[in-house]
Each structure stands twice: as structure tokens, then as C-alpha cells.
N, C-alpha and C positions, 0 to 999 in steps of 0.2 A: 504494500500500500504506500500510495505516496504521502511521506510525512510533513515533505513541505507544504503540498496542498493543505492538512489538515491545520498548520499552523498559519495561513494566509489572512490575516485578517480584515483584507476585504475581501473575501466568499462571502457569500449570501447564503443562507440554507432556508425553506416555507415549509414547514409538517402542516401538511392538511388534516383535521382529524386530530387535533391535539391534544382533547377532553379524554381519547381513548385508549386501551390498553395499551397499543402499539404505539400511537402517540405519543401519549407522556413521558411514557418511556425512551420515545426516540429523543425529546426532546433533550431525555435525563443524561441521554447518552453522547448526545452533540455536544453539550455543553462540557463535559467530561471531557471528548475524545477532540474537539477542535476549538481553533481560536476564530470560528466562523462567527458574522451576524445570523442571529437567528428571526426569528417569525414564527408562530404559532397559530393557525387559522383554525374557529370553532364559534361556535353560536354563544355559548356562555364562559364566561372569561375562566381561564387555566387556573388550575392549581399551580403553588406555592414547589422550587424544585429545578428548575430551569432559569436559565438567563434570557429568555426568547421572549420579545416584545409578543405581547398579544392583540392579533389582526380579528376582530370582532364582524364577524357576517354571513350570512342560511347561503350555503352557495345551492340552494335550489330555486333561491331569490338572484335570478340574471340581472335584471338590470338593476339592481341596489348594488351585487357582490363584485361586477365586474369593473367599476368605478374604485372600489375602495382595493382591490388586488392593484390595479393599474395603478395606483397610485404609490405602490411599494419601489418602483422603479426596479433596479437590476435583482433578478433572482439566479444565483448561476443552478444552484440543486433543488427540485423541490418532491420532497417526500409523503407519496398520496397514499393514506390510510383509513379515507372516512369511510361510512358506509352506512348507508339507509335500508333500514329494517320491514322489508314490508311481508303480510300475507302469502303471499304465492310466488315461486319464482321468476312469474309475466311480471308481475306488478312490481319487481324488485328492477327489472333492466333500465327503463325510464331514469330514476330520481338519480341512479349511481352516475349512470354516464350522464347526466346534467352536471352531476359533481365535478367531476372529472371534465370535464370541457370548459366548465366555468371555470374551473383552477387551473387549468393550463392555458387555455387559450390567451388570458393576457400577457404569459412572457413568451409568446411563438415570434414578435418581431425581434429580427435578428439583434436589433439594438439594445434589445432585453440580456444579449450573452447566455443565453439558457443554456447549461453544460449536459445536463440529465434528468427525467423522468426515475423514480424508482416508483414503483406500484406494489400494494402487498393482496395477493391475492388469497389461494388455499388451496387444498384439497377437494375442496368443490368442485375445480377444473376435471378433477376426473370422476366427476360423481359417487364421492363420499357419502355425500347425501342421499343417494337413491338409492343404492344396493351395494353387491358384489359389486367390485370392478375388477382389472387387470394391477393385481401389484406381481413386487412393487411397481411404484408408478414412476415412469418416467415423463419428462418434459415435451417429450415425443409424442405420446401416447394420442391417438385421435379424440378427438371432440365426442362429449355424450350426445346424446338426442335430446331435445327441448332447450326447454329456456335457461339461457344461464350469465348472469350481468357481466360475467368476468368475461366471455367472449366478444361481447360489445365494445365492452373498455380497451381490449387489448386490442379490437380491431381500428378503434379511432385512434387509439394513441401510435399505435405501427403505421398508420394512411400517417399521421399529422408528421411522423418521424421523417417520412420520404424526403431525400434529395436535401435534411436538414443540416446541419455539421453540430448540434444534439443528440443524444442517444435514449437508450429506456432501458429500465430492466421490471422484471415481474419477479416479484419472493411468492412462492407457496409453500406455507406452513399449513401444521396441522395445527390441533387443538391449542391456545397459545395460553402459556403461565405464566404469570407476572402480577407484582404488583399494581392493584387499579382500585380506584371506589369508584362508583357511577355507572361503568362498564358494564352492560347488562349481560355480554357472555363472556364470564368472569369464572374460570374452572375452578378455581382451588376456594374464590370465592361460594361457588356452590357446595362442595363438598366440605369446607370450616363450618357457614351457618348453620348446615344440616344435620353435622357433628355436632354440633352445639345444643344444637333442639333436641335431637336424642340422647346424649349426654345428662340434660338439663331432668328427663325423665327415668333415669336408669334405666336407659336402653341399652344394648349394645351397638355398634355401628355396622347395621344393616349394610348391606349394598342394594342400594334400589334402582340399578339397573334390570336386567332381564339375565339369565342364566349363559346364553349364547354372548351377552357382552362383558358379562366376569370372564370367559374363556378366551374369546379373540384376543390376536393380536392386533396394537397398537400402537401408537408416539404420539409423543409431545413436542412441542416448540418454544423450550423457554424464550421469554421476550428479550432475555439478551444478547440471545443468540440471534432470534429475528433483528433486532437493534444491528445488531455486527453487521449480520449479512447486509443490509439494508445500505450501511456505511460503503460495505467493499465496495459494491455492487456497483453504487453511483460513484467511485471514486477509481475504479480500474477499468482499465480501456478495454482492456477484453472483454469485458463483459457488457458490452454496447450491444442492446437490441437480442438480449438473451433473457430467459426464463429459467430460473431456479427452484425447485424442491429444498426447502430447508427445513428440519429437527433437528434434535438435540443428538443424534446420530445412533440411537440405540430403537429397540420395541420391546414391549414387553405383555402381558398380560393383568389385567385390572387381580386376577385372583392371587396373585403375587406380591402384587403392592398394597391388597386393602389392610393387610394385616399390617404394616408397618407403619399406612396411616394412623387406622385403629391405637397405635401403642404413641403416636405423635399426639395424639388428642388424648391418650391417658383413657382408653375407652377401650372394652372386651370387642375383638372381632365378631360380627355376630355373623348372619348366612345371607345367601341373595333373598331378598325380602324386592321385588316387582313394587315399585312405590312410584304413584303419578305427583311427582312432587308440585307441578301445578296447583295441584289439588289440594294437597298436604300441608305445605309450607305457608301460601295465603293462612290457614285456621291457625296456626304457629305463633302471628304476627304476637300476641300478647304475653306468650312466653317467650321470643326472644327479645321485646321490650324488657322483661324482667332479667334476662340474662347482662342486657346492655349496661343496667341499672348495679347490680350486683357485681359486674366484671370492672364497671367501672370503665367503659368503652367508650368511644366518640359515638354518640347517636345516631343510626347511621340504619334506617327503616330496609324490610326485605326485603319490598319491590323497587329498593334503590341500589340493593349491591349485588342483584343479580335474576336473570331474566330466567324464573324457575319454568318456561315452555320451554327456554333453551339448555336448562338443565336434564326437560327429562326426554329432548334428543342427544345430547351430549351423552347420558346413560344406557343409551340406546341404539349405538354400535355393534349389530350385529354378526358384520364381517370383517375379516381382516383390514385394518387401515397401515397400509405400509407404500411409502415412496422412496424412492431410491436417492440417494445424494453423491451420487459417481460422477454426475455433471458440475456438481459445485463443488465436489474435490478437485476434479480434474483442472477448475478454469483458478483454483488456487483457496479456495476456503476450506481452511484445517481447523475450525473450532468444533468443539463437542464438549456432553455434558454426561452426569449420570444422571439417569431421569429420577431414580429411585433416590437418588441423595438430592437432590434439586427439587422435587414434589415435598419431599420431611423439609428441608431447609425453609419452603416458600410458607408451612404453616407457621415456624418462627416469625418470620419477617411480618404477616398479617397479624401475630402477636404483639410484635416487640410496636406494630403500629397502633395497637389499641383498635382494631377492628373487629379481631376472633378471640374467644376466652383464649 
């Protein structure tokens, strides 16, 4: 990686999606890792953690968002991570790629010096979310059938790239760990509260997924791994107008790890208990008030630190999820983690933050 780039202190770096997992963290990570100006673009003003001026505006709001981007003047990198949550995967294509065009399109004039696009996309690319697919997955791998916003985005940002002296790149991760409050699909976030509420009753800690997703295999994406990748990616010339698979380089099986949770939270491993946590966790709200209260927690409401319909597809993997990372060794990214000491590690840190008992 170039280090003098990272030290330049007129770069410019824009995280779109600032509020979010990826986000924040990217931000956490810029400031860390470079002597860039930053920018952080989001609807409600950032959290506390970053040196990056905060760019206030709905980029699904065009003519409000496109005035107040423009006016930022030279952006050389800018790293797009928002993402609009809708119903159905039709209704999700629309709002993303309005994002994504409102956030690029004003540093496309050449005078803007735009150096890179980084995009984070998933595992969705290969239909994670529908069924079986082909693992592991590569970057290769053909397009699913139907609707899918990541194909839109990547097809305007590759048209917008042509004949530019700009580049792009695409991160796919899988399931992503880190810390976040607000983030509605917040993994470790779901399984601490969950822990906690049955903790709080003398339960053991059920696994409330389904039987076939304690057994699959699967991976994770610590966020600072994703963060890394995200850095090289825009920052190495090779990797101009390529697409990545990125985890923390290992898989494993949930019926492995739940027990190691279980003894992180100070709680008996209990058995797969099928639990529609949608369902569940709303009736909760009053006992984990009383948990907040007794733990002595930042206040901090269940349908604010984690989206429990996206908890209970999250628990609901019930085929192998494995992508390969032979392409992002091969173009020079050598980080990796252990998921199992990285999963125990991330309940500390939502401790030591006053989040999870």
C-alpha cells in the first residue's frame, strides 16, 4: 500500500452511509490509518469517534442532496456504504441506485480529480439470500435470477467508469461484526440483547435459529477487516474496476461457536430452540428496560439496536455460506482473523461500551 498517499494531506476521502456499521467504522478507520480530509454523508448527524466533518442530506432527496455534495469541491476517494431497506427485492433497486448516483455523480467532472469509487456490497451477489448457491463463491460466478440492487449499482457505476482515468472497486462480505448502535442489522448486536433476555430469566442460551443453520457452514466479516479491505482496494492500482469477496478468512459452524458464546455471557449452552425472534423480543421490551436499568447501560431501546426480522433471517441460514478469497489474496490482501476469538472478543467491547450486560 502506498504510504505516502495515506499520509497526503490534501486527499479528500466522502463515506457515504456514515451512521452505519460499515460506516462509522470506516470513518474510525480513516482517521486512524490516514492524514486525509474527511467527510461523512448521513441524514442524522454522526456519532462522536472520527475527525470527519459531517455532510448532512437524504440522498434520495436529488435536488436538495446534489447542491450540498457539489459544494464539497475536490473529493479524490469516496466510500459508498448506505443502503435503503425496503420490503421486497423490486422495491429495494430504485432508492439504492438513486443513492449511489446522487453520491457520485457530482465529483464525475474531471475537475472534481475523482481517484476511486469503493462500493460494499455482499453475498447477496450470489444469492445468499434465496437458497443453495454454488460455493465457495467466486467473483466470477454468474448472476442469480431476479431482482437484485447490487446488479444495478454495479452496472451504472462500471457504464459511468468508461473511458474515465477513475477507477471502482466492489467489497463482498458476508455477515458483518462490529461495533454499531442504531444499525439495524447488527449481528452480535442481536445475539448480546437476546442473551441478555434469557439470561435475565434463567434460561439457558437457546439457539433460535433452525437445526439445519446450527449445522451449516458459514463466515463472518469483521468490520475491520471490511474497513482494510475497503482502504487497499481504493488505494492500489490493481485493483481498479475489480470485485472482491472479503471475510475474516476462516468458516465455521454456528454448533461450535454457540457454546463458547454461551460461557462469554456467563450462561449454560442450552439446544436449538426455533424462536421467531420478531415475535419474541418486541414482548421483551420491558425486561430489557429493567436489564438497562440494573446493568447500568446507556439506554438504548430494542427496536433501536437491532432489526429482530433481520435477526430471524440472519438465524436462518440454511445452507452452506462460503466465498472464496483466492482473488483478494492473489491481487495482495493478506489480513485474516479468528472468527471464534473475534465473535468472544466483540461481546467484551459491546460490554466495556455499556451496551450488553
Amino acid at each position: 500500500m502506498n504510504t505516502i498517499d495515506l499520509q497526503d494531506k490534501s486527499r479528500v476521502a466522502l463515506v457515504v452511509g456514515a451512521n452505519g456499521i460499515v460506516g462509522s467504522n470506516m470513518l474510525n478507520h480513516l482517521s486512524e490509518k490516514t492524514n486525509w480530509n474527511l467527510f461523512g454523508v448521513s441524514r442524522a448527524p454522526m456519532g462522536s469517534g472520527s475527525r470527519a466533518s459531517w455532510v448532512g442530506t437524504d440522498l434520495l432527496d436529488t435536488a436538495t442532496c446534489l447542491p450540498v455534495l457539489e459544494s464539497l469541491g475536490r473529493i479524490d476517494y469516496i466510500f459508498f456504504t448506505a443502503l435503503a431497506v425496503r420490503k421486497t427485492n423490486d422495491e429495494q433497486v430504485e432508492p439504492n441506485l438513486t443513492m449511489l448516483r446522487n453520491a457520485v455523480t457530482p465529483f464525475l467532472n474531471p475537475v472534481k480529480k475523482l481517484r476511486h469509487v469503493c462500493m460494499v456490497h455482499g453475498t447477496k451477489w450470489y444469492g445468499s439470500h434465496l437458497g443453495p448457491y454454488r460455493t465457495p463463491a467466486r467473483e466470477s460466478d454468474s448472476r442469480h435470477q431476479g431482482a437484485n440492487f447490487y446488479y444495478d449499482q454495479h452496472d451504472w457505476l462500471s457504464a459511468a467508469q468508461q473511458g474515465q482515468s477513475w477507477g471502482y472497486s466492489t467489497i463482498r462480505p458476508h455477515f458483518i461484526n462490529g461495533f454499531n448502535v442504531g444499525n439495524s442489522n447488527n449481528m452480535m448486536a442481536a445475539i448480546g440483547a437476546y442473551a441478555a433476555v434469557q439470561r435475565s430469566q434463567g434460561k439457558p442460551l437457546d439457539f433460535p435459529g433452525t437445526p439445519a443453520a446450527y449445522e451449516s457452514l458459514t463466515m463472518v466479516s469483521d468490520v475491520s477487516i471490511v474497513n482494510s479491505s475497503m482502504l487497499w482496494s481504493a488505494t492500489s492500482p490493481q485493483c481498479a474496476n475489480q470485485d472482491f469477496n472479503i471475510h475474516n478468512g476462516d468458516y465455521f459452524r454456528w454448533k461450535n461457536v454457540w457454546p463458547l458464546l454461551a460461557e462469554a455471557f456467563k450462561m449454560p449452552c442450552g439446544k436449538v430452540v426455533p424462536t421467531k425472534l420478531s415475535e419474541y423480543m418486541p414482548l421483551q421490551s420491558e425486561n430489557w428496560n429493567r436489564i438497562v436499568t440494573e446493568f447500568k447501560l446507556k439506554p438504548t431501546s430494542l427496536d433501536r439496536l437491532v432489526s429482530w426480522t433481520w435477526a430471524d433471517f440472519f438465524f436462518r441460514g440454511e445452507w452452506d455460506d462460503m466465498s472464496s478469497m483466492l482473488k483478494a489474496r492473489k491481487f495482495g490482501f493478506d489480513q485474516f482473523l479468528d472468527t471464534q476469538e473475534e465473535l468472544v472478543s466483540s461481546v467484551e467491547t459491546y460490554r466495556a461500551q455499556k451496551i450488553l450486560p
